[in-house]
Biopython code that builds the backbone (N, CA, C, O; Angstrom):
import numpy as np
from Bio.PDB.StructureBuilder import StructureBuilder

atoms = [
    (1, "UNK", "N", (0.840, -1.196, 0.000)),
    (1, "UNK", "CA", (0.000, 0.000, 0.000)),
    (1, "UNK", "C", (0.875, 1.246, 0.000)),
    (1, "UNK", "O", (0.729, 2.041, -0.929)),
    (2, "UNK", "N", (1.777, 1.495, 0.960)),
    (2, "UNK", "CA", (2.875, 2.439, 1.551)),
    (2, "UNK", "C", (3.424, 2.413, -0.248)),
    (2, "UNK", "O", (3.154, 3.328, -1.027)),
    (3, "UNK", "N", (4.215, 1.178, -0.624)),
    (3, "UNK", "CA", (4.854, 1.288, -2.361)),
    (3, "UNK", "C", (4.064, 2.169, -3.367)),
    (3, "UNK", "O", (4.484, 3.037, -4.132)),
    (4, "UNK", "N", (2.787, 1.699, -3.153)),
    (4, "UNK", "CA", (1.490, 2.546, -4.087)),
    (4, "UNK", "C", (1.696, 4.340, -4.064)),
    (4, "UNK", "O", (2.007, 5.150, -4.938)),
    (5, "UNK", "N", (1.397, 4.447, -2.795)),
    (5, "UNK", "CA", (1.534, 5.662, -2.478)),
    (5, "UNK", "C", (2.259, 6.456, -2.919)),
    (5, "UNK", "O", (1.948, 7.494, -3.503)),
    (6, "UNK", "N", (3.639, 5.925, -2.612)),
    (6, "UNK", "CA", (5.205, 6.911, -3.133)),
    (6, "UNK", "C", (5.225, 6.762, -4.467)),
    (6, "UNK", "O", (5.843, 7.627, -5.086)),
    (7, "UNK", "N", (4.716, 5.900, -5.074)),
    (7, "UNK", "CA", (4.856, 5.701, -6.800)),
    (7, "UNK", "C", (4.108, 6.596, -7.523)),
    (7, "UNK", "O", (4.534, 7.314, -8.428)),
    (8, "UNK", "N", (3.017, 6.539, -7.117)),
    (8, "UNK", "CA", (1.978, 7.580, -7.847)),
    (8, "UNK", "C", (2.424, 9.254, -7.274)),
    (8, "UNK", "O", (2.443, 10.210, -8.050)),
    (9, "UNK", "N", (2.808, 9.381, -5.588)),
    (9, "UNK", "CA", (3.142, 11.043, -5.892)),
    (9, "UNK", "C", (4.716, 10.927, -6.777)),
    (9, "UNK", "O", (4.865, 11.854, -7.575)),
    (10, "UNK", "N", (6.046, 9.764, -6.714)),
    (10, "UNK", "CA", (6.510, 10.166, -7.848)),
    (10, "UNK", "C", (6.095, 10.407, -9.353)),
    (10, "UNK", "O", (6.576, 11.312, -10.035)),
    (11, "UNK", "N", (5.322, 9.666, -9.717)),
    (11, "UNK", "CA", (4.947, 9.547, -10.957)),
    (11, "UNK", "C", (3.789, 10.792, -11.316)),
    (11, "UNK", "O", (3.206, 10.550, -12.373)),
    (12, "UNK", "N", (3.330, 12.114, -10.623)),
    (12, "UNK", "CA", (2.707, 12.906, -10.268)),
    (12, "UNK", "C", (3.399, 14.064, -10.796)),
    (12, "UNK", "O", (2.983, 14.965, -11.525)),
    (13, "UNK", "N", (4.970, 13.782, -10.085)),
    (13, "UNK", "CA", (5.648, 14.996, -10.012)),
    (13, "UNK", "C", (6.508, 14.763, -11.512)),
    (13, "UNK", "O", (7.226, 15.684, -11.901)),
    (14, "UNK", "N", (6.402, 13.521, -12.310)),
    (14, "UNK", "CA", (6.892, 13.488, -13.696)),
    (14, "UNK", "C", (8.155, 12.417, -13.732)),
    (14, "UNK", "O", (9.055, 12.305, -14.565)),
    (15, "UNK", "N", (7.935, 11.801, -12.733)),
    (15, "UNK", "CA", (9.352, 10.418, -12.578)),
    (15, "UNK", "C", (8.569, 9.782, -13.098)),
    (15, "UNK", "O", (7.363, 10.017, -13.166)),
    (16, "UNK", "N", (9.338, 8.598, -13.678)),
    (16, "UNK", "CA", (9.061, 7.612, -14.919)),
    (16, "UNK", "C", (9.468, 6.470, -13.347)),
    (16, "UNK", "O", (10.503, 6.612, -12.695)),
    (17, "UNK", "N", (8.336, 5.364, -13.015)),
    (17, "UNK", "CA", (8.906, 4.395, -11.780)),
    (17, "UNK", "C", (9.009, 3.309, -12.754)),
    (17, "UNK", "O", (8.355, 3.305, -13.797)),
    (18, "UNK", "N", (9.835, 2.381, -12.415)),
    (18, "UNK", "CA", (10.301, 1.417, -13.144)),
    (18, "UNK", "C", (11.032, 0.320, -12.374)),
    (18, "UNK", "O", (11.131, 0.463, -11.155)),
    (19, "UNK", "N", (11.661, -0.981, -13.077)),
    (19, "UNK", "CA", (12.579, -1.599, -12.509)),
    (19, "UNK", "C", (14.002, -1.683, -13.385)),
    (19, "UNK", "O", (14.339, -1.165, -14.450)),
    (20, "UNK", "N", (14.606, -2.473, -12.552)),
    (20, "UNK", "CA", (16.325, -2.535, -13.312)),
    (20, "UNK", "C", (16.195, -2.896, -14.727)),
    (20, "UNK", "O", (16.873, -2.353, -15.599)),
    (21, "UNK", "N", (15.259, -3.881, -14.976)),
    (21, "UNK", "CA", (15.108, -4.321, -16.491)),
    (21, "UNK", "C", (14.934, -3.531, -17.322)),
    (21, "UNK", "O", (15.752, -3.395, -18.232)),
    (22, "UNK", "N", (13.660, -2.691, -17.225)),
    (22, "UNK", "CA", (13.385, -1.858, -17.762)),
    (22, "UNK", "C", (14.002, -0.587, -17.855)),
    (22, "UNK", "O", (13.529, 0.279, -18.591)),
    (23, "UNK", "N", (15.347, -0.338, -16.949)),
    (23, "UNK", "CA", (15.997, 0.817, -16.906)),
    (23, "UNK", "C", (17.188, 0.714, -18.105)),
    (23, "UNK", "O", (17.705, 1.566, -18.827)),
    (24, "UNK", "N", (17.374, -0.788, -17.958)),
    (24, "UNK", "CA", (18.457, -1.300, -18.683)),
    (24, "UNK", "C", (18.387, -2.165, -20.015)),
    (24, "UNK", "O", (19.301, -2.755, -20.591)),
    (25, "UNK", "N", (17.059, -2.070, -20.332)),
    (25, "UNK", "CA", (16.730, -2.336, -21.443)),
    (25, "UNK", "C", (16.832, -3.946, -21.670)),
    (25, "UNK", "O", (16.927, -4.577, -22.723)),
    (26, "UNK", "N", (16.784, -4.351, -20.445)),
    (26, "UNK", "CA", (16.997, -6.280, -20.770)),
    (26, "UNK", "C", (15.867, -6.731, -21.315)),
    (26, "UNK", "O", (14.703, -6.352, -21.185)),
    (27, "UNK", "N", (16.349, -7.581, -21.938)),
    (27, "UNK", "CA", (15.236, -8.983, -22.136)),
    (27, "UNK", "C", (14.722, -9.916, -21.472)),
    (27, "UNK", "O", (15.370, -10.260, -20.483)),
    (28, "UNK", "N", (13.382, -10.670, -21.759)),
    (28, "UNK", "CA", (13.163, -11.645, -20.649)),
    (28, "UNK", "C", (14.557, -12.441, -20.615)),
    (28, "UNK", "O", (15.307, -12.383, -19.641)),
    (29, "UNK", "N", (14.789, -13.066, -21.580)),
    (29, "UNK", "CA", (15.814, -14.106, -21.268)),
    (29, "UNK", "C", (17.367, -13.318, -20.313)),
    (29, "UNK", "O", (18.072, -13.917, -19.501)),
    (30, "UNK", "N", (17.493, -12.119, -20.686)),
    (30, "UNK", "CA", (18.813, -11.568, -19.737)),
    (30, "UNK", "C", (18.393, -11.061, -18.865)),
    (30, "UNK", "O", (19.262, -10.732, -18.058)),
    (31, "UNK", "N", (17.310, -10.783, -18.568)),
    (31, "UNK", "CA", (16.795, -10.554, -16.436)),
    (31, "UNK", "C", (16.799, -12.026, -15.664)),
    (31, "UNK", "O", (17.097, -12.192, -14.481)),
    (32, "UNK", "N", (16.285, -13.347, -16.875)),
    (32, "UNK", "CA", (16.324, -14.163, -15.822)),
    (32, "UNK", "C", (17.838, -15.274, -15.607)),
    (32, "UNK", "O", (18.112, -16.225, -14.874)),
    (33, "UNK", "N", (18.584, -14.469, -16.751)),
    (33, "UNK", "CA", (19.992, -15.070, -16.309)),
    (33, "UNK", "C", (20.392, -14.185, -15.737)),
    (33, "UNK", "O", (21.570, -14.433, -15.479)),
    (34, "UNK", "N", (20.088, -13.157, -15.321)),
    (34, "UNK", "CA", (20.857, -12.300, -14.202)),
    (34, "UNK", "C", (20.383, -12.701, -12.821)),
    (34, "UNK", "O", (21.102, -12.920, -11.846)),
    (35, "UNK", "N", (19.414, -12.747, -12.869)),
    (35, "UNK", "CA", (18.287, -13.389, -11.811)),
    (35, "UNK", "C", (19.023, -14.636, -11.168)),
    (35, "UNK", "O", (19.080, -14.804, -9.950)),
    (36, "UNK", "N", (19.388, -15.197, -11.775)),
    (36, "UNK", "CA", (20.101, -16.899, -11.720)),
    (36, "UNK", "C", (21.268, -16.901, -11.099)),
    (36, "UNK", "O", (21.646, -17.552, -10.126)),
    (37, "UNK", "N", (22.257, -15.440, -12.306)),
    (37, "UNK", "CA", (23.454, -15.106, -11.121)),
    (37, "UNK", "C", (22.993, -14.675, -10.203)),
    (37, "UNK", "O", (22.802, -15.798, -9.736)),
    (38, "UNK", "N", (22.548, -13.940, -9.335)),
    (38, "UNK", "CA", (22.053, -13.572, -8.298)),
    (38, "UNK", "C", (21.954, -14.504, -7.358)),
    (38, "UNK", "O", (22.702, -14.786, -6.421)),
    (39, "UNK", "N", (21.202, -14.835, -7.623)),
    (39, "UNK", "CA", (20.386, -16.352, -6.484)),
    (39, "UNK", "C", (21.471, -17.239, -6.386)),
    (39, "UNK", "O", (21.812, -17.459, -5.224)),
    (40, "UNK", "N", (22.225, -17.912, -7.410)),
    (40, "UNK", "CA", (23.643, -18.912, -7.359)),
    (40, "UNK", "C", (24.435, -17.559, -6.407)),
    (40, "UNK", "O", (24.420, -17.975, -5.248)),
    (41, "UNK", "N", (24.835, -16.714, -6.414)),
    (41, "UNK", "CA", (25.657, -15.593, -5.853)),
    (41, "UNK", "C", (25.451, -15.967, -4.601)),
    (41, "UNK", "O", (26.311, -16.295, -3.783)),
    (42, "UNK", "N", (24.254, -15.913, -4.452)),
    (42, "UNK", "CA", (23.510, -15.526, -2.687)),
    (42, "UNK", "C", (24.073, -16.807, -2.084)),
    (42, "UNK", "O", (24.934, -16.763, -1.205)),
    (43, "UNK", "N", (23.569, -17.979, -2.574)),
    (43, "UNK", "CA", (23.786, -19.428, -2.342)),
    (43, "UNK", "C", (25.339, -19.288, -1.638)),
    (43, "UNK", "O", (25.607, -19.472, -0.450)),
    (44, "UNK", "N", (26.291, -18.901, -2.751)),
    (44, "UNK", "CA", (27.472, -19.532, -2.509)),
    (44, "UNK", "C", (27.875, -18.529, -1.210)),
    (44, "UNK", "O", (28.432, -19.078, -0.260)),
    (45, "UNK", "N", (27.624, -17.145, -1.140)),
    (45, "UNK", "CA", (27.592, -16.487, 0.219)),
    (45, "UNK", "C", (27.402, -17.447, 1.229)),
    (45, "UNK", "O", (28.169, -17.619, 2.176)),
    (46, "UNK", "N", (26.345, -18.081, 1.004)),
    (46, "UNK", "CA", (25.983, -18.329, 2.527)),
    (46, "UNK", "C", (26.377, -19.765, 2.659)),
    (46, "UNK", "O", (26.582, -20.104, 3.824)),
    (47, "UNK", "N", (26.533, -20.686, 1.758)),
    (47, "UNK", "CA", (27.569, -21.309, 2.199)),
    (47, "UNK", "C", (29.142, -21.288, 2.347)),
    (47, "UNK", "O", (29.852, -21.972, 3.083)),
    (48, "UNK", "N", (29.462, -20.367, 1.491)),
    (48, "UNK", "CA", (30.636, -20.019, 2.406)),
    (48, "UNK", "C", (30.818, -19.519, 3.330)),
    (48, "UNK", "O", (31.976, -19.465, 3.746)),
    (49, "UNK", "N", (29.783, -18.947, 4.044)),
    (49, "UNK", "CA", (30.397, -18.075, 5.386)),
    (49, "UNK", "C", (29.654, -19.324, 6.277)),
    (49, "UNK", "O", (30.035, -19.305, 7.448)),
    (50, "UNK", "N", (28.486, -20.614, 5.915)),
    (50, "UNK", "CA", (28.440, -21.783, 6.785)),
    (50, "UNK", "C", (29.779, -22.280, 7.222)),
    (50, "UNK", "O", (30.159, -22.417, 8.385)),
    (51, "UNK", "N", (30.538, -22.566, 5.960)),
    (51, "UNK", "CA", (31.852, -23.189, 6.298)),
    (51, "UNK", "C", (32.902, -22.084, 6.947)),
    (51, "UNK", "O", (34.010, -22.538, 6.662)),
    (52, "UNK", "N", (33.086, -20.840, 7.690)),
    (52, "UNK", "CA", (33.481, -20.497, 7.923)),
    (52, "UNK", "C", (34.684, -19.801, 7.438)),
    (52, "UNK", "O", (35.623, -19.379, 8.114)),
    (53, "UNK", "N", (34.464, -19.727, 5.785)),
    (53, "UNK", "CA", (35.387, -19.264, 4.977)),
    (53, "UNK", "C", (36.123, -17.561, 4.706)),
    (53, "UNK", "O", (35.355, -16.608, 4.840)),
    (54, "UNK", "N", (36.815, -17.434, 4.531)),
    (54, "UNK", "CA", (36.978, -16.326, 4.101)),
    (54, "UNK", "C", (37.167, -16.072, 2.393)),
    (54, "UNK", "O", (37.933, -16.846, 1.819)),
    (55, "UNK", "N", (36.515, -15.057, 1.624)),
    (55, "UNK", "CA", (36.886, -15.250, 0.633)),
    (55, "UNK", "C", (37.928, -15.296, -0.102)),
    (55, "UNK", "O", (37.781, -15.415, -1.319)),
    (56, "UNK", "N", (39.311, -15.205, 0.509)),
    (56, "UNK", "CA", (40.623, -15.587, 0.161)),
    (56, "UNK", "C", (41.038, -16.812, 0.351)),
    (56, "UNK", "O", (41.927, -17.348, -0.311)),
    (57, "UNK", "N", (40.268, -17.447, 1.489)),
    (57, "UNK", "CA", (40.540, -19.088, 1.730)),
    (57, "UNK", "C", (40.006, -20.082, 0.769)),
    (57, "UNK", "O", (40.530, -21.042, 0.203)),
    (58, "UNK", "N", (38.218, -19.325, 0.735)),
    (58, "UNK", "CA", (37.551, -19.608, -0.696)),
    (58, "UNK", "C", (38.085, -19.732, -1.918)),
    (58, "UNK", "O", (37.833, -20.622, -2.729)),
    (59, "UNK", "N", (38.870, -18.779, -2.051)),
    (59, "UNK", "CA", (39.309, -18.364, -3.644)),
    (59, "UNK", "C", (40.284, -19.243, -3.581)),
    (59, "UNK", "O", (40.381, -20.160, -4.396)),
    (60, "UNK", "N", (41.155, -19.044, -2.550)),
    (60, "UNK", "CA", (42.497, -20.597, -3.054)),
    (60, "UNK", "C", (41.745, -22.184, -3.081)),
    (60, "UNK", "O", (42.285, -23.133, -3.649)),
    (61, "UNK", "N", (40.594, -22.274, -2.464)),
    (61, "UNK", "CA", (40.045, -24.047, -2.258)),
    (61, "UNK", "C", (39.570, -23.626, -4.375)),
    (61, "UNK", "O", (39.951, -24.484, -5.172)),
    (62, "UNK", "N", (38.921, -22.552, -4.871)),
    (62, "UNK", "CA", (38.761, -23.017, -6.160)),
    (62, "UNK", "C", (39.372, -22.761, -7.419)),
    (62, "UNK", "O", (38.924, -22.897, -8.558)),
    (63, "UNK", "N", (40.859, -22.230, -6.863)),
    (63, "UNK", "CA", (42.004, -21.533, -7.390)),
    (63, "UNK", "C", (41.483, -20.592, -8.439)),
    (63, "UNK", "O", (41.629, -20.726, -9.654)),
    (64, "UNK", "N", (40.710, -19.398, -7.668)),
    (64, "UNK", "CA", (40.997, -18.187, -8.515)),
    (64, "UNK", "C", (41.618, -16.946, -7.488)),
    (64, "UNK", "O", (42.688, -16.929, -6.880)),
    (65, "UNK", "N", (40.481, -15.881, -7.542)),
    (65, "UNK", "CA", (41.169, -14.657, -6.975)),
    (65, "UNK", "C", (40.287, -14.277, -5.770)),
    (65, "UNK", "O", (39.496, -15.220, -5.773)),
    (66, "UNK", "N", (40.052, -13.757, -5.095)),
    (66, "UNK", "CA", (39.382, -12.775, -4.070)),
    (66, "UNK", "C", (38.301, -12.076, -4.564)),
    (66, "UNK", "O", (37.220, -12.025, -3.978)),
    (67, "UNK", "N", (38.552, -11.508, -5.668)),
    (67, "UNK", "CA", (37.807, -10.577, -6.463)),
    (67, "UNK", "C", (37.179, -11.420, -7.429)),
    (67, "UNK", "O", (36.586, -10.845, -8.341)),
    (68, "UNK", "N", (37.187, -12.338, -7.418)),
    (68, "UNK", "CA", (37.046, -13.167, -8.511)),
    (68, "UNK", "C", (35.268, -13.781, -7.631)),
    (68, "UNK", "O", (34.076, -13.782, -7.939)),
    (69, "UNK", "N", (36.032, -14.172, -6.583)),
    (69, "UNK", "CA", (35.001, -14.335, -5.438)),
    (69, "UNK", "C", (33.897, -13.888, -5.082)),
    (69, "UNK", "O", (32.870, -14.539, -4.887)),
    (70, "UNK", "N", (34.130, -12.209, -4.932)),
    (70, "UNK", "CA", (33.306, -10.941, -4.842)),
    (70, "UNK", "C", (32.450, -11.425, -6.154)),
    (70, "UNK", "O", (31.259, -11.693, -5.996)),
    (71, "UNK", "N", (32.726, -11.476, -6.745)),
    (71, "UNK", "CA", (32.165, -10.598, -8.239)),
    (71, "UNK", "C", (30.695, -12.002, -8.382)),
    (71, "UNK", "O", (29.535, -11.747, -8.703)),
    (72, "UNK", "N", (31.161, -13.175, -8.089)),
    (72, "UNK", "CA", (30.363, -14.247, -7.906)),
    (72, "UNK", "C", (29.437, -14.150, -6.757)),
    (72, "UNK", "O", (28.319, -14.657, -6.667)),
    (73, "UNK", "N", (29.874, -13.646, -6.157)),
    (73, "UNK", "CA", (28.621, -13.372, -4.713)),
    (73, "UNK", "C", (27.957, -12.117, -4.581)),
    (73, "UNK", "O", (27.324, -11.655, -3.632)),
    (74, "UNK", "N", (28.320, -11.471, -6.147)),
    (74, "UNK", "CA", (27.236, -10.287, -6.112)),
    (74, "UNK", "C", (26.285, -10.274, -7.230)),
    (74, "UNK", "O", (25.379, -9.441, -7.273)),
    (75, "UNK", "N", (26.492, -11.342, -8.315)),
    (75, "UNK", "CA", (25.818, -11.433, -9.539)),
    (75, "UNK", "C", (26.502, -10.954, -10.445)),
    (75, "UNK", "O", (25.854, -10.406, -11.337)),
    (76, "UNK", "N", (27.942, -10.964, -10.577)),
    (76, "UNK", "CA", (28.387, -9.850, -11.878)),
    (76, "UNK", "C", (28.193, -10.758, -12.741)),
    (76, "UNK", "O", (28.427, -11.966, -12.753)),
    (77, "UNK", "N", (27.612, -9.842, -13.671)),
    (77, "UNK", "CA", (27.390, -10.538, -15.167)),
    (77, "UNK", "C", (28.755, -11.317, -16.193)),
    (77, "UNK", "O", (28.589, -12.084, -17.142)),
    (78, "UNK", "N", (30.041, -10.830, -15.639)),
    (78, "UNK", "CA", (31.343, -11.315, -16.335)),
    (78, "UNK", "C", (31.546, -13.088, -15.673)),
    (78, "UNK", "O", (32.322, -13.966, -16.050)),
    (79, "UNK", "N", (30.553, -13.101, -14.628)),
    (79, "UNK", "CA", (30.968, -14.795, -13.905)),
    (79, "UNK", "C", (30.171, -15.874, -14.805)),
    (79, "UNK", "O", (28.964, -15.933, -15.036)),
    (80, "UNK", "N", (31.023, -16.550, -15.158)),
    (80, "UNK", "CA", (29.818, -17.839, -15.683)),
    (80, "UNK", "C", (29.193, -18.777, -14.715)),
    (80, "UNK", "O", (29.406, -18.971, -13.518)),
    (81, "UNK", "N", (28.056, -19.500, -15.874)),
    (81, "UNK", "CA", (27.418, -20.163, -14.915)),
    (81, "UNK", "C", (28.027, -21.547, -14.312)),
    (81, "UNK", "O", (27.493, -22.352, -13.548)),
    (82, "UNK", "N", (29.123, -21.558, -14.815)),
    (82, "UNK", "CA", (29.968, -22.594, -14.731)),
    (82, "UNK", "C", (30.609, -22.396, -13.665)),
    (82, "UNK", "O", (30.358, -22.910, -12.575)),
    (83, "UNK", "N", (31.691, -21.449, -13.979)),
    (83, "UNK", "CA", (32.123, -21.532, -12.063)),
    (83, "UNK", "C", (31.120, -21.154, -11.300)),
    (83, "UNK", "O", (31.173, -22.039, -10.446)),
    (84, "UNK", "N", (30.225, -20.458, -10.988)),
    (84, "UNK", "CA", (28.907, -20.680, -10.132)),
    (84, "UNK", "C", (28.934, -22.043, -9.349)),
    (84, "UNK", "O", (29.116, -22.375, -8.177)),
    (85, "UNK", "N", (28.647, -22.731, -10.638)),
    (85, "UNK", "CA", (28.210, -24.396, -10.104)),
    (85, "UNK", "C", (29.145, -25.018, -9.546)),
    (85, "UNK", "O", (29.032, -25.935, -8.733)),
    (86, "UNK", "N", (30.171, -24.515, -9.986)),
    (86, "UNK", "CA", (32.091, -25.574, -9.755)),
    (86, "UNK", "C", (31.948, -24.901, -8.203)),
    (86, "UNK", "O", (31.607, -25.694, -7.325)),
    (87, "UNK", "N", (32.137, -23.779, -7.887)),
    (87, "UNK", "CA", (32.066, -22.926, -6.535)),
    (87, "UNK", "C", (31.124, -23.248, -5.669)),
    (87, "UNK", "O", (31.304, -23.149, -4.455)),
    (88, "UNK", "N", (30.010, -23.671, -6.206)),
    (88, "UNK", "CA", (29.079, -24.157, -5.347)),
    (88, "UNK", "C", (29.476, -25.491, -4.607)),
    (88, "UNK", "O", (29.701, -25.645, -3.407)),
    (89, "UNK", "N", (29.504, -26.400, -5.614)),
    (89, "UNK", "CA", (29.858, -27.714, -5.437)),
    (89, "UNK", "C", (30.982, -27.955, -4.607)),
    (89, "UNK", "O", (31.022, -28.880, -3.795)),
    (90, "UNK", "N", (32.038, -27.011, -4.825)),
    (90, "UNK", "CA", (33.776, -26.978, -3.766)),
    (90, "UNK", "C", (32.821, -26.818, -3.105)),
    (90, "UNK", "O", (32.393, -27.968, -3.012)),
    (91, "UNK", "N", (31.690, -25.748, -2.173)),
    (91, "UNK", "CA", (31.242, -25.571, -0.654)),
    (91, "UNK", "C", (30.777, -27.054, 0.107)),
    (91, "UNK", "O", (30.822, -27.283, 1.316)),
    (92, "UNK", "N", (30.375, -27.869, -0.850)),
    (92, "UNK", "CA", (29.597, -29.212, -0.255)),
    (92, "UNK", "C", (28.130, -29.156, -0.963)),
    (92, "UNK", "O", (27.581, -30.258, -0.950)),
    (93, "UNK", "N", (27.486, -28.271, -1.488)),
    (93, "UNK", "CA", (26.612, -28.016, -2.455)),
    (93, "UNK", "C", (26.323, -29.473, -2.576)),
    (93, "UNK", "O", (27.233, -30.302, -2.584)),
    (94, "UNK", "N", (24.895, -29.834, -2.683)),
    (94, "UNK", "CA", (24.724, -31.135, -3.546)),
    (94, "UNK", "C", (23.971, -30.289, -4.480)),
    (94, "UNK", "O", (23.601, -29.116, -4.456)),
    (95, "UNK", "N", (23.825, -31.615, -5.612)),
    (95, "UNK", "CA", (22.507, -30.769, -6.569)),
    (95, "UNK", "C", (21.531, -30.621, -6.487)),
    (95, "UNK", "O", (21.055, -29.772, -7.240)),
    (96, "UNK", "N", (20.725, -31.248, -5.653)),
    (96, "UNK", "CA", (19.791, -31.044, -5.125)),
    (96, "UNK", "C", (19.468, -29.414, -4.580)),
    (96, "UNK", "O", (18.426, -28.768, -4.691)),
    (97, "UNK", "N", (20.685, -29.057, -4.001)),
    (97, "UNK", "CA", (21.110, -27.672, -3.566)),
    (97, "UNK", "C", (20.653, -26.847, -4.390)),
    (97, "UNK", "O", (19.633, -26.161, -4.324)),
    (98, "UNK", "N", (21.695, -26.951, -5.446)),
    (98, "UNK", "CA", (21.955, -26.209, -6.515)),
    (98, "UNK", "C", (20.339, -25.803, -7.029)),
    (98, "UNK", "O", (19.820, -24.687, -7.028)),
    (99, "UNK", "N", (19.676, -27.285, -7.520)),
    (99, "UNK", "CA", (18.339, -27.311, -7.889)),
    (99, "UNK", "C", (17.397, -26.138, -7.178)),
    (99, "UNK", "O", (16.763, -25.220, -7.697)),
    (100, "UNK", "N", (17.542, -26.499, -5.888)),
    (100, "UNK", "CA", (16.589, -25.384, -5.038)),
    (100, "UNK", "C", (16.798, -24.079, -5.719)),
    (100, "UNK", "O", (16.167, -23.456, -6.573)),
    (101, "UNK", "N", (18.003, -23.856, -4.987)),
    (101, "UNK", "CA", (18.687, -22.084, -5.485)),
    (101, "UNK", "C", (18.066, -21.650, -6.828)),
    (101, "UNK", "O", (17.405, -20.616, -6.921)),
    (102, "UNK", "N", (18.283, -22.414, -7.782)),
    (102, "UNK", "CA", (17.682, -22.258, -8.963)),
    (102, "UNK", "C", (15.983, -21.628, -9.105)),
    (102, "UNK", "O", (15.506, -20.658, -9.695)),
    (103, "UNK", "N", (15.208, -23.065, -7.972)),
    (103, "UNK", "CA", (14.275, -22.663, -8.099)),
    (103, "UNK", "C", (13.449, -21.584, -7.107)),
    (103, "UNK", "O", (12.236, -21.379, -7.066)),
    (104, "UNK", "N", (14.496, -20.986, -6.347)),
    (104, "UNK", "CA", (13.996, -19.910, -5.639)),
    (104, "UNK", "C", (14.959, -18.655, -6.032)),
    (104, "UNK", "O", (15.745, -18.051, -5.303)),
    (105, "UNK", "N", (14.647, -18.446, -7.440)),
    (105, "UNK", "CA", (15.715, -17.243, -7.694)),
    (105, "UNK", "C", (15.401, -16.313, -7.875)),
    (105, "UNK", "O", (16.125, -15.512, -8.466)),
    (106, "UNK", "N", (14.280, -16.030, -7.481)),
    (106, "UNK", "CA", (13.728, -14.685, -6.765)),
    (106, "UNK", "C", (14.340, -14.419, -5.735)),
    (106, "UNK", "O", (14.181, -13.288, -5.274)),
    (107, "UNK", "N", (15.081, -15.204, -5.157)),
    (107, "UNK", "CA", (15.266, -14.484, -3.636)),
    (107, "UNK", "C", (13.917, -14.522, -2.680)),
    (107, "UNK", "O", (13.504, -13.694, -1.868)),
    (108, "UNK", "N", (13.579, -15.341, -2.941)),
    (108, "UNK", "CA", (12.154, -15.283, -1.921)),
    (108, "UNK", "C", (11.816, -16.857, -1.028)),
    (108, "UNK", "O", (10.843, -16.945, -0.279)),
]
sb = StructureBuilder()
sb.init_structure("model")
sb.init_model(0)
sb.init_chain("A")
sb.init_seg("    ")
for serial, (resi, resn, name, xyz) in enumerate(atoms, 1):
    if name == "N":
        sb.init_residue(resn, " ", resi, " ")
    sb.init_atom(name, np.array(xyz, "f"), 0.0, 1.0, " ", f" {name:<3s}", serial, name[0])
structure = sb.get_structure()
């Protein structure tokens, strides 16, 4: 209700309300592979910080970088979905795991 509210006096005063997709001109198919990084991102967060990792300890168990790390646990679009899954799987990930994450990649 409160969302309603602020949308319409922005959209009143001549703001265009929108989402990221639409700001950025994606397609269905590239919101919901971003969507995917995201949710795999979130996943591997939180099992790595289950296992008590740091993301430098992380990054040497799947021999890349730190940043390499970051960039996977925030959704950057340069990560494939491949190391995603490889990163997942180093945490103890089953697929079953994986499966879920997938299917809650809304974040919800």
């Amino acid at each position: 209700m409160m969302r309603s509210i602020k949308q319409k006096k922005l959209e009143d005063k001549g703001w265009k309300v929108g989402n990221a997709a639409e700001f950025l001109g994606l397609s269905y198919e590239e919101q919901a592979l971003l969507d995917l990084k995201i949710a795999l991102g979130r996943q591997l967060k939180t099992y790595r910080l289950r296992n008590k990792w740091t993301q430098v300890q992380f990054s040497q168990l799947v021999k890349s970088s730190q940043s390499r790390v970051a960039k996977m646990e925030s959704g950057d679009p340069s990560v494939s979905l491949d190391l995603l899954f490889k990163s997942l799987l180093a945490t103890g990930a089953t697929q079953q795991d994986l499966a879920q994450a997938i299917n809650n990649k809304t974040g919800k």
